[in-house]
Structures are given as structure tokens and as C-alpha cells.
C-alpha positions, 0 to 999 in steps of 0.5 A, spaced: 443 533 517 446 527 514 451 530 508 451 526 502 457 523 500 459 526 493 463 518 491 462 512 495 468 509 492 476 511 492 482 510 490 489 514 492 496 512 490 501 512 496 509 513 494 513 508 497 517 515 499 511 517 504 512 510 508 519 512 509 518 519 511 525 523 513 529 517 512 533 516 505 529 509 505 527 504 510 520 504 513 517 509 518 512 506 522 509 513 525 508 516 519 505 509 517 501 510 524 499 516 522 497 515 514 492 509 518 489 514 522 488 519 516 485 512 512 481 511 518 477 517 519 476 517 511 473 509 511 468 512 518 465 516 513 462 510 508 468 511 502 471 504 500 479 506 499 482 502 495 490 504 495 496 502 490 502 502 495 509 505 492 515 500 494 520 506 492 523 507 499 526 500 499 527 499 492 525 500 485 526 496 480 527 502 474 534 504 479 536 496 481 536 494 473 540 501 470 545 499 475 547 492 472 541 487 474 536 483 470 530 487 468 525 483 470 529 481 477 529 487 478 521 489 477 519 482 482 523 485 488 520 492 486 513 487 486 515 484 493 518 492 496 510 493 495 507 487 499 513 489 504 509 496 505 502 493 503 502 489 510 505 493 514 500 498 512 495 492 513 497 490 520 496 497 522 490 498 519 487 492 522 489 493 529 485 500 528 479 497 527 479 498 519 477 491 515 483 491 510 485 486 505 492 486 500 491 484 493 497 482 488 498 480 482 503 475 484 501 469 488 503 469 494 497 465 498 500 465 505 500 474 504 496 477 500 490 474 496 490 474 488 488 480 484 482 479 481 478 485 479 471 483 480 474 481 488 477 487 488 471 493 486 
């Protein structure tokens, strides 16, 4: 008997902490291998992800600003720290089989497509 999911769509908010795991900063591709692998299994059931990645574990923009540097520089590299682990997520995804696709905000053609809400539901 076939169990009727109870939403068909989705979305988790995943901190940039998480993609460091025990490290003070940087990225942790095993807990990356293993956060694919839980994500997998969820798309395997019909469900649509879709994910907000977090870019805190290499910088966040809040903390960049407080120590003396543009607010609005500071907030760009926090946006492109995002990317950074949007697309280590992606690639692994990929590899495992999973159809991913990264969105932003920013243009950045040869990475990511651009965010548009009608593309992305």
C-alpha cells in the first residue's frame, strides 16, 4: 500500500555552520556527503526540496561589517560564501544522481541560474 505524502513540496534552511561540522570554519565535505545522502532519500520519495544554504562557516557578512568593513561589501561576500557551499552541495548531489539546480539572486551566469520565483516553484 502506497502512503500518501502529506506535502509535495519542501523547504529546509541548512546553516553554513552545518557544512563545516566540527570545524571552527571551513567546509566538511563528509558531513556534506552525508547531508546529500539524507536529501536524497527524501527527493526518492516524490517531495520537491528546496534549500536556503547559510554561508556562515566561511563568512558572514554581520560579523565582517562590526569589524570595520563596508556594510554592503561585507553582505556581497556573505552572498557569494552561500554560492561557495550551494555548489559544493550541488556537485555532490549531482554525482549522486539527484537533479539540482542553484539560484541567486546575484548574476553570476556561468554558476548559478538567476532567481526568478515563477523558475523556482
Amino acid at each position: 500500500m502506497s502512503q500518501k505524502l502529506a506535502y509535495k513540496r519542501a523547504l529546509l534552511k541548512l546553516s553554513g555552520e552545518a557544512f563545516a561540522g566540527g570545524r571552527a570554519s571551513g567546509i566538511d565535505f563528509s558531513v556534506i556527503e552525508r547531508l546529500a545522502d539524507e536529501l536524497k532519500s527524501v527527493a526518492a520519495t516524490g517531495v520537491q526540496l528546496g534549500l536556503v544554504i547559510g554561508g556562515g562557516n566561511i563568512l558572514r557578512g554581520a560579523t565582517a561589517s562590526e569589524q570595520g568593513m563596508d556594510r554592503v561589501s561585507a553582505d556581497y561576500m556573505g552572498m557569494l560564501a552561500t554560492i561557495i557551499n550551494a555548489l559544493a552541495l550541488q556537485d555532490i548531489l549531482e554525482k549522486k544522481g539527484v537533479d539540482t539546480r542553484v539560484m541567486t539572486a546575484i548574476r553570476m551566469e556561468e554558476l548559478a541560474e538567476p532567481y526568478i520565483r515563477r523558475r523556482a516553484v
